[in-house]
VMD Tcl script that draws the C-alpha trace (Angstrom):
set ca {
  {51.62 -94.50 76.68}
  {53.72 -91.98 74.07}
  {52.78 -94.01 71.55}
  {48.94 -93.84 72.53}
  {49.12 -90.25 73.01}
  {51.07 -89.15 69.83}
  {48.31 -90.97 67.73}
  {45.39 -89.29 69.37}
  {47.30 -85.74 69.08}
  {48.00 -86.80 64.92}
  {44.34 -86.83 64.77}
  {44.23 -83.10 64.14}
  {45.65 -82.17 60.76}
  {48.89 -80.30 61.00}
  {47.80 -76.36 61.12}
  {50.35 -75.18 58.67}
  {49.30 -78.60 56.18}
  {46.04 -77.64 55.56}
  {44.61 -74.40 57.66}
  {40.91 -75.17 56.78}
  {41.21 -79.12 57.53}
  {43.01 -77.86 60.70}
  {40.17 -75.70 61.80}
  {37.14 -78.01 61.12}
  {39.43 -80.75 62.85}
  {39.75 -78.75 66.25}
  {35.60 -77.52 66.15}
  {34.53 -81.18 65.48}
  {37.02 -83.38 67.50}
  {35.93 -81.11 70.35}
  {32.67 -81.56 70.18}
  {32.42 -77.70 69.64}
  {29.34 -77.97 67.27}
  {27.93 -80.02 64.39}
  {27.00 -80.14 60.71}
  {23.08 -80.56 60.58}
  {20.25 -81.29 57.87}
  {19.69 -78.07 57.38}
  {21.40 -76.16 55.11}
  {23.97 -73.89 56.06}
  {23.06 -74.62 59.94}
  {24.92 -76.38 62.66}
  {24.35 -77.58 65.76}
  {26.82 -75.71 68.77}
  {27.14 -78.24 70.97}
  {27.39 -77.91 75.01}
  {31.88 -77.77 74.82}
  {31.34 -74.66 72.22}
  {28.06 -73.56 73.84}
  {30.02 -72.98 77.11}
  {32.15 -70.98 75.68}
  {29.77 -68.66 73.95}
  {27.86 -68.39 77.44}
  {30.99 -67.01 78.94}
  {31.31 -64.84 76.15}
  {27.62 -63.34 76.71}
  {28.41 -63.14 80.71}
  {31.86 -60.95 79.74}
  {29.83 -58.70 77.14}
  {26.35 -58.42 78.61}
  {27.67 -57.06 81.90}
  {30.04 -54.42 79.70}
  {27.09 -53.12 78.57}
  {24.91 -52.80 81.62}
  {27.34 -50.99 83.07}
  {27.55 -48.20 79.82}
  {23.94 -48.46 80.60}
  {22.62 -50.10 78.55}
  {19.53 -52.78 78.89}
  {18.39 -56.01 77.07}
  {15.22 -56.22 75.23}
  {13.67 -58.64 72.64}
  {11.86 -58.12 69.26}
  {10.36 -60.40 66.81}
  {11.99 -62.87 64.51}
  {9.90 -62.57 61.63}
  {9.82 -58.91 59.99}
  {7.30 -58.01 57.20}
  {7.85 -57.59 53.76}
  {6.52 -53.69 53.51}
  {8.06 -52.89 56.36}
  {11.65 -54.07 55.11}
  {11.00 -52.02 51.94}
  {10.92 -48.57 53.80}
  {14.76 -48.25 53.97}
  {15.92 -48.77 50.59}
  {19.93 -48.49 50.94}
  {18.99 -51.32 53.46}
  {16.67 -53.51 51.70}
  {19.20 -53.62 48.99}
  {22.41 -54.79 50.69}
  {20.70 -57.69 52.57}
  {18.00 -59.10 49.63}
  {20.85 -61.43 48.58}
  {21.26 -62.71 52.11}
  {17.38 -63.06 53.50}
  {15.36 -66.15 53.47}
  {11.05 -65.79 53.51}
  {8.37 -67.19 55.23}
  {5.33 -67.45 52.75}
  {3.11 -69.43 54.08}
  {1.89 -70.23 57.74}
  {0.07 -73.66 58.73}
  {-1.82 -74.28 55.02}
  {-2.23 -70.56 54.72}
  {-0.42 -68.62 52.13}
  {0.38 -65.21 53.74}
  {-1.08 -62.58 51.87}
  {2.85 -60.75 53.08}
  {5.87 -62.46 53.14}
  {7.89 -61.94 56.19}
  {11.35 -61.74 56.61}
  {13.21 -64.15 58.89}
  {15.63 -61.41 60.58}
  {18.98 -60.81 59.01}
  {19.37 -57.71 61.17}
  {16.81 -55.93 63.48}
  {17.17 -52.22 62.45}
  {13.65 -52.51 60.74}
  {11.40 -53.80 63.53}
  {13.39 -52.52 66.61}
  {12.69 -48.81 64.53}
  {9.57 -49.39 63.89}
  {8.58 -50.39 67.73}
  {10.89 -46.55 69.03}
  {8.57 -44.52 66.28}
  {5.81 -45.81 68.82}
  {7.93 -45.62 72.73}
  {9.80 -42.47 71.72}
  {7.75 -39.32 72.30}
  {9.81 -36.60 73.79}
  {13.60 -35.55 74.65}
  {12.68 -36.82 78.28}
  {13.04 -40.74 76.14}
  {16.00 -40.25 75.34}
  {18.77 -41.81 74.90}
  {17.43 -45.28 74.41}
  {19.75 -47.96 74.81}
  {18.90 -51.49 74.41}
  {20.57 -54.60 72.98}
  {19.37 -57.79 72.23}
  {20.52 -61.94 72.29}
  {19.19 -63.51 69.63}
  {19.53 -65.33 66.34}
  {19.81 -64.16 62.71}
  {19.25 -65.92 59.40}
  {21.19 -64.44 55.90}
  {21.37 -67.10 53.20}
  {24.97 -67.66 52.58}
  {26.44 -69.40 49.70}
  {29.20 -70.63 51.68}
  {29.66 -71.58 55.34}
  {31.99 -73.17 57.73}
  {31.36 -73.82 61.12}
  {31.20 -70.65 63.71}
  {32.68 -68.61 60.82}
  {30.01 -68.15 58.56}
  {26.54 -69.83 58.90}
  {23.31 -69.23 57.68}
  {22.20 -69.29 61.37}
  {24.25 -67.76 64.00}
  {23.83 -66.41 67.41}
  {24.62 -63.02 68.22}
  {24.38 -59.92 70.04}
  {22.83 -56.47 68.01}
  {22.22 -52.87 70.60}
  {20.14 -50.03 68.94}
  {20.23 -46.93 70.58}
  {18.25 -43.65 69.83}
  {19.75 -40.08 70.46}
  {19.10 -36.36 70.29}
  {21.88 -35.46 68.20}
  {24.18 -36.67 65.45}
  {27.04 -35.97 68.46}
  {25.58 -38.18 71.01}
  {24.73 -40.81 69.01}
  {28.88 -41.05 67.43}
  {29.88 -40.73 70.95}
  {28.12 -44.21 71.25}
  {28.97 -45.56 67.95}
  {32.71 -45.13 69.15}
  {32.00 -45.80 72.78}
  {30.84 -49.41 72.11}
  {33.57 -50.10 69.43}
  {35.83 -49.40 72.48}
  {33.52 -51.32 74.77}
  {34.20 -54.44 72.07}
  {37.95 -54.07 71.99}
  {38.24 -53.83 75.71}
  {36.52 -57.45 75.41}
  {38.85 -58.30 72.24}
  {41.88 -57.67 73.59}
  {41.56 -58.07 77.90}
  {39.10 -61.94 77.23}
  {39.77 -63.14 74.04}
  {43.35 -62.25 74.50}
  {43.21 -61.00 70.66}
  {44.73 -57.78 69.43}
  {42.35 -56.15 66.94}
  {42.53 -53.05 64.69}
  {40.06 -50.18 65.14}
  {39.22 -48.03 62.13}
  {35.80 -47.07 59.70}
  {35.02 -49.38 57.03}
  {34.95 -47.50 53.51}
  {31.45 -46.00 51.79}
  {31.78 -49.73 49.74}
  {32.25 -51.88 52.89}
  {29.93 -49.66 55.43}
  {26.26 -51.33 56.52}
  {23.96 -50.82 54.58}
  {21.81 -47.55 55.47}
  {24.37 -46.08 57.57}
  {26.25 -43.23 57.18}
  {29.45 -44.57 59.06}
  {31.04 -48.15 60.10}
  {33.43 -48.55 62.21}
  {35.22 -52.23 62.76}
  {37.38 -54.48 64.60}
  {39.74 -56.31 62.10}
  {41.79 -59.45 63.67}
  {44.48 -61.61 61.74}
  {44.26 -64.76 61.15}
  {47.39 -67.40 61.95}
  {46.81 -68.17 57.67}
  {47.31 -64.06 57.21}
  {43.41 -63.50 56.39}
  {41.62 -60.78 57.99}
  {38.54 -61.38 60.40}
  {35.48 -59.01 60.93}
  {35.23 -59.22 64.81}
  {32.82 -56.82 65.48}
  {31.29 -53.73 63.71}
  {29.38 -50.53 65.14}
  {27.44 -48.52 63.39}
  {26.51 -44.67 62.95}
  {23.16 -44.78 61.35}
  {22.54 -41.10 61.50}
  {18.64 -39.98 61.15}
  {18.49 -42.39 57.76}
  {16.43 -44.95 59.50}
  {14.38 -42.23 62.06}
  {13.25 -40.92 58.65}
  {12.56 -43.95 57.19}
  {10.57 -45.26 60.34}
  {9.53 -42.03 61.41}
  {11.25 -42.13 65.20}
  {10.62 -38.49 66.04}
  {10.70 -36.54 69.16}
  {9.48 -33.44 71.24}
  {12.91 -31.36 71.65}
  {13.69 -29.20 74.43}
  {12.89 -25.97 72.59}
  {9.12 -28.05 71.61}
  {9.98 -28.75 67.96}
  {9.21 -32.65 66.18}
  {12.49 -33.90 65.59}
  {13.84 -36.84 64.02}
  {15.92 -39.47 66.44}
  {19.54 -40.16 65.52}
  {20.65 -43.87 65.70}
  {22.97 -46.59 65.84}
  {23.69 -50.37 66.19}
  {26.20 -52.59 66.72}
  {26.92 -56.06 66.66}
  {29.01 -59.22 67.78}
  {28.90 -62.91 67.36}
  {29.73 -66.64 67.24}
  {31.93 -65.57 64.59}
  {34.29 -64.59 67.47}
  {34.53 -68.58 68.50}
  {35.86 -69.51 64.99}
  {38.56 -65.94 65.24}
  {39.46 -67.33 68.98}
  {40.49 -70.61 67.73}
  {42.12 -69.57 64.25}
  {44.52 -67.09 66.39}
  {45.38 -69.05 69.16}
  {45.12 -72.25 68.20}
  {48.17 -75.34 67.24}
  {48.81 -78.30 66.12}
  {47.59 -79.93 69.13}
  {44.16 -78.33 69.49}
  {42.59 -75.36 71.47}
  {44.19 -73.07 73.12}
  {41.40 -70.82 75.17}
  {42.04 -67.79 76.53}
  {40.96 -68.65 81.23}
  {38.40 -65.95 81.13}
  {36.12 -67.90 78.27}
  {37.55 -71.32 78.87}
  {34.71 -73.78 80.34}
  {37.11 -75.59 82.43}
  {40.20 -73.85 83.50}
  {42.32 -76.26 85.78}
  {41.82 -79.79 85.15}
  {43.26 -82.07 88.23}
  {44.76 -85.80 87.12}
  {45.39 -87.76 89.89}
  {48.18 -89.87 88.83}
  {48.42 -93.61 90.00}
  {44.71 -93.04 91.61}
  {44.82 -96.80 92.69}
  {47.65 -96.08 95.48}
  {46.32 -95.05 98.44}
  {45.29 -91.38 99.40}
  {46.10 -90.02 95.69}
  {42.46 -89.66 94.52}
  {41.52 -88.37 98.13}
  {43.97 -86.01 97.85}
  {42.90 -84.84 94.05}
  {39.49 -84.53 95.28}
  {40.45 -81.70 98.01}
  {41.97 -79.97 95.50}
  {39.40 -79.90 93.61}
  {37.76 -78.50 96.15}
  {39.74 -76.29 97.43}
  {39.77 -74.84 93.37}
  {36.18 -74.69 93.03}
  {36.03 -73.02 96.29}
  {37.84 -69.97 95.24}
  {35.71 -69.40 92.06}
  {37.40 -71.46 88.91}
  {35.85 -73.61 87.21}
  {37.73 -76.94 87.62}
  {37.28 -80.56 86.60}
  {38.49 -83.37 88.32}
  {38.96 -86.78 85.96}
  {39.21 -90.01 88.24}
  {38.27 -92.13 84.42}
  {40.22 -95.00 83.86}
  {41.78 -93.76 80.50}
  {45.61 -93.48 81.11}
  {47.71 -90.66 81.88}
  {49.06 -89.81 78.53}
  {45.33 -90.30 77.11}
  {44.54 -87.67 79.43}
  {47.33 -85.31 78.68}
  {46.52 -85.66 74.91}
  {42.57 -84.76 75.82}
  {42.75 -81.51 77.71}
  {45.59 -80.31 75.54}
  {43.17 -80.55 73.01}
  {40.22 -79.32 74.49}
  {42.37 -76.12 75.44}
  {42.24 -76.53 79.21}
  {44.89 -73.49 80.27}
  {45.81 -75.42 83.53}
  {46.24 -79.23 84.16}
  {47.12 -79.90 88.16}
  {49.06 -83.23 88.54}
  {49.21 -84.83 91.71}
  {50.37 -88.87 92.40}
  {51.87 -90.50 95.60}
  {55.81 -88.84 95.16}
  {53.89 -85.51 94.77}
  {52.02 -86.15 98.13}
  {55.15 -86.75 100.17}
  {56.87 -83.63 98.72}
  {53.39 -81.76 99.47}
  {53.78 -80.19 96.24}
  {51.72 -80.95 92.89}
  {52.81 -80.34 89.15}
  {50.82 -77.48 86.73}
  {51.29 -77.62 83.11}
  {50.25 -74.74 81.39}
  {48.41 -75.23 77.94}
  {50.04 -72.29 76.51}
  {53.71 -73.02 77.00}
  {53.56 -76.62 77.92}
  {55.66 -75.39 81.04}
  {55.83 -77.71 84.25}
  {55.96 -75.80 87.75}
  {56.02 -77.54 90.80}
  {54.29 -75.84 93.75}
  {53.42 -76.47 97.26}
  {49.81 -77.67 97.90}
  {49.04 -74.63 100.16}
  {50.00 -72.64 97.53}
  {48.01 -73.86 94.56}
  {45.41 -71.76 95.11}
  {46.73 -68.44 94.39}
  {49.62 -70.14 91.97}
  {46.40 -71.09 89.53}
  {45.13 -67.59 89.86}
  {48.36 -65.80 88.64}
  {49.30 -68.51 85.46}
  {46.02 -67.65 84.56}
  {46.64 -64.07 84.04}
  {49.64 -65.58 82.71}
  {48.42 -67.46 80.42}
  {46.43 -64.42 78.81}
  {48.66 -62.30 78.76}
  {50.88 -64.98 76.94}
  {48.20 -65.80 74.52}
  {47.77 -62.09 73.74}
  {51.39 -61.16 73.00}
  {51.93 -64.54 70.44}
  {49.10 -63.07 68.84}
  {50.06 -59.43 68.52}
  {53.83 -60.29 67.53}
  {51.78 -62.66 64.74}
  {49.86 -59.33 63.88}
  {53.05 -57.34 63.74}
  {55.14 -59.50 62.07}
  {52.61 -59.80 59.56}
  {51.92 -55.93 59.18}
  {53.71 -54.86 55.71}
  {53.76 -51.01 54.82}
  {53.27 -51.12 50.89}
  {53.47 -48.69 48.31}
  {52.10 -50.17 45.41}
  {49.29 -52.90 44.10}
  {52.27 -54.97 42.87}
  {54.04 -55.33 46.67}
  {50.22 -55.62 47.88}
  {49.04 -58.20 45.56}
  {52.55 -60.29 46.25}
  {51.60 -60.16 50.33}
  {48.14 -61.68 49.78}
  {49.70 -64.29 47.21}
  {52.43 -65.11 49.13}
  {52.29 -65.17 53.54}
  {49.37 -62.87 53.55}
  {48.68 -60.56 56.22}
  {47.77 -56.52 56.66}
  {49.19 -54.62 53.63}
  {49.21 -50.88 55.49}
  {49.17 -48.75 52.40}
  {47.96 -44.62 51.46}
  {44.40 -44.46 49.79}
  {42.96 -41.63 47.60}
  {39.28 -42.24 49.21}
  {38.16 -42.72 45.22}
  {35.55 -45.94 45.08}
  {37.61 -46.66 41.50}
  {40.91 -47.03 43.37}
  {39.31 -49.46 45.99}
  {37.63 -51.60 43.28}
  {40.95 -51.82 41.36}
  {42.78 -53.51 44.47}
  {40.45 -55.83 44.78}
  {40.40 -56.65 41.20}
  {44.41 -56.43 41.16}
  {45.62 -57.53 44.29}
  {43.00 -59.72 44.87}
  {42.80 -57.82 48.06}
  {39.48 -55.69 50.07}
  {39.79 -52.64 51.90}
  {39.53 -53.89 55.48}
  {39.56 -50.40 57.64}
  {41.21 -46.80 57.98}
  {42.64 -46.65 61.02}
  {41.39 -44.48 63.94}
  {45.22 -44.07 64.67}
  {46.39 -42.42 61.68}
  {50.00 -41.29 61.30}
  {49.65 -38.04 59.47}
  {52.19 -38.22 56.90}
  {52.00 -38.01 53.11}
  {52.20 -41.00 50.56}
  {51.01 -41.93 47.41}
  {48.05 -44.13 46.36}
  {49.00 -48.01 45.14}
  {46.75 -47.32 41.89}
  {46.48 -44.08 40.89}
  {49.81 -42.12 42.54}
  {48.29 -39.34 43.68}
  {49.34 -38.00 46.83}
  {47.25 -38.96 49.77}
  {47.41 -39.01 53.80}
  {44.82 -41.18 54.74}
  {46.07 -44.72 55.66}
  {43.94 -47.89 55.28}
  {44.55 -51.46 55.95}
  {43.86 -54.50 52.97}
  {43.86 -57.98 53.36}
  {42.21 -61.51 52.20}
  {39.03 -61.75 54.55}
  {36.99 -64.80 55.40}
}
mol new
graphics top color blue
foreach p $ca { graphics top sphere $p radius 0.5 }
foreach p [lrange $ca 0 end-1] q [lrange $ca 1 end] { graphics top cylinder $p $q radius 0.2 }
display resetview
């Protein structure tokens, strides 16, 4: 039975052997999602689909109550209507894919497939959005995106991905950074108390910012390989895209005014950054709240009498109290078994056979420790509800000691460009602001300017490239 299960476990390449081969092993051998036919595009199966559902359910009720409302616009955005905001138009014509002809029809305009809906959703306000009494407007929508990338891995990057954009509208420049902010903190209450993933909050610089907007502000996770992830991003668009689309309003003193905006944006991405962080050697590791089965029950020695009786009221009894549970009466063996959910990331497995029944007790292994605890069967109830919350809160400290340990205050491109060659990680430097100074440490250190920090610390340093004395403090890294 060892034997068995140590060979199905060595089907995962070691983590710290090859990180990417690692990572494609876990989202394949769980039957997270596929490679398809079409290019850049995968298939999410229903293991990762699950767990993006859960992810919707956690997020889409955070922003009903800010509320906020779901809407849904069109996939397919024409060509003249792109054009309109030119900062924009030129940062995504690398990334966006046509339609040119419909049926045998060549379109006389080619439209868009949506890489981002600031141009249609604006569009569609100029026409709802009459007078101060509209405002604020604040909807979000589930959808899809297409943006031709060169280069994709599963979850991570995709041509395709699923995802989650809001677009509000607002009086003033005030209100609408009071919601830019507000749903960057709305995101890293997700980040940090679902994913279990300890992010850094700070505004992108002018070179990294969306384009059209006038400020970005971003969620930055580490990686266990010491590269930087792009979690989520929210965006102060100021009145560049009411002018553009002409989103204008009555005020209160009876003046036309233009609308100030934002938008902001999650997605699958955050699958492939939950695995990458958490993740080992033997699989996934999934933080309860987005896990698609939480406590899986083995009855052990099933064939002696009473033991898979006695799995299925427990199962039962767990599915009564809100978890989701699994019971697995299959005929693979024990160790099989073990090897399977460990894999599949299951936080809790609930062991019961006949020695367990005369003890009225039953054995939890948690996925996070691999710690056994024996506890009485009219306890397992609430036992499962608290190494839950254990289990997060586990999950989220291994990954913010990972982020601290790997958090290096530099003072020049040299150290910087050493970190990123070396263990990688967060090189916490001083920064100038100049766009010369940014484009040198990325040519140098073969590093990118990931985010200043809301939090800054106030003293005085000098820049890596330039030595001139500086207080701002900005974080670089290797990104995917």
């Amino acid at each position: 039975m060892a034997k068995k299960e140590n060979q199905f476990v060595q089907e995962i390449t070691p983590r710290d052997v090859d990180f990417a081969k690692w990572y494609t092993d876990i989202v394949l051998k769980n039957d997270m999602c596929d490679y398809t036919d079409v290019r850049g595009c995968m298939a999410i199966k229903p293991y990762g689909y699950a767990v993006w559902e859960l992810m919707q359910k956690e997020m889409d009720q955070r922003f009903k109550d800010t509320g906020h409302q779901n809407a849904y616009f069109p996939l397919l955005i024409p060509e003249s209507m792109l054009m309109k905001e030119a900062e924009h138009v030129e940062g995504f014509a690398p990334e966006v894919a046509w339609v040119t002809q419909g049926g045998n029809e060549v379109l006389q305009e080619r439209m868009a497939i949506r890489p981002t809906s600031e141009t249609i959703i604006g569009t569609m306000y100029s026409k709802w959005i009459q007078s101060y009494r509209d405002l604020p407007v604040l909807y979000n929508q589930w959808c899809n995106v297409m943006r031709w990338e060169k280069s994709t891995r599963p979850f991570l990057r995709t041509s395709e991905f699923l995802w989650q954009e809001g677009h509000t509208a607002h009086e003033t420049h005030e209100d609408a950074q009071e919601e830019t902010i507000r749903m960057l903190n709305v995101y890293y209450d997700f980040m940090v108390n679902v994913l279990a993933i300890p992010v850094v909050r700070g505004r992108k610089s002018e070179s990294e910012r969306f384009a059209g907007a006038e400020a970005t502000y971003t969620l930055e996770a580490l990686m266990h390989d010491g590269k930087a992830l792009q979690m989520g991003t929210s965006h102060n668009l100021s009145d560049h895209f009411a002018r553009s689309y002409d989103i204008k309003y009555l005020s209160r003193e009876g003046k036309q005014e233009y609308c100030y905006t934002t938008s902001w944006g999650t997605s699958t991405r955050m699958i492939g950054g939950m695995i990458m962080v958490h993740g080992d050697d033997r699989g996934l590791k999934l933080p309860p709240k987005v896990a698609p089965i939480q406590v899986v029950i083995l009855p052990i020695a099933m064939h002696k009498e009473g033991v898979l009786e006695k799995a299925t009221e427990l199962y039962n009894e767990i599915k009564a109290s809100g978890l989701r549970v699994k019971l697995d009466d299959s005929e693979q063996s024990p160790g099989w078994k073990f090897a399977q959910y460990e894999m599949k990331g299951v936080p809790l497995r609930v062991e019961i056979g006949p020695k367990d029944m005369e003890k009225q007790q039953c054995c939890i292994a948690r996925r996070d420790t691999g710690e056994k605890t024996f506890v009485p069967l009219s306890n397992l109830e609430s036992a499962a509800q608290t190494l839950l919350r254990d289990v997060h809160d586990n999950l989220y400290a291994m990954a913010e000691k990972n982020l601290e340990d790997n958090t290096f205050d530099l003072t020049t491109w040299e150290e910087v460009r050493d970190m990123a060659q070396g263990r990688g990680g967060f090189a916490r430097t001083k920064w100038c602001g100049s766009l010369e100074c940014e484009l040198a440490m990325k040519e140098k250190a073969g590093v990118s300017s990931r985010c200043m920090p809301l939090k800054q610390s106030g003293t005085v340093g000098k820049c890596p490239v330039c030595g001139k004395e500086c207080t701002t403090d900005i974080y670089w890294g290797v990104a995917y």
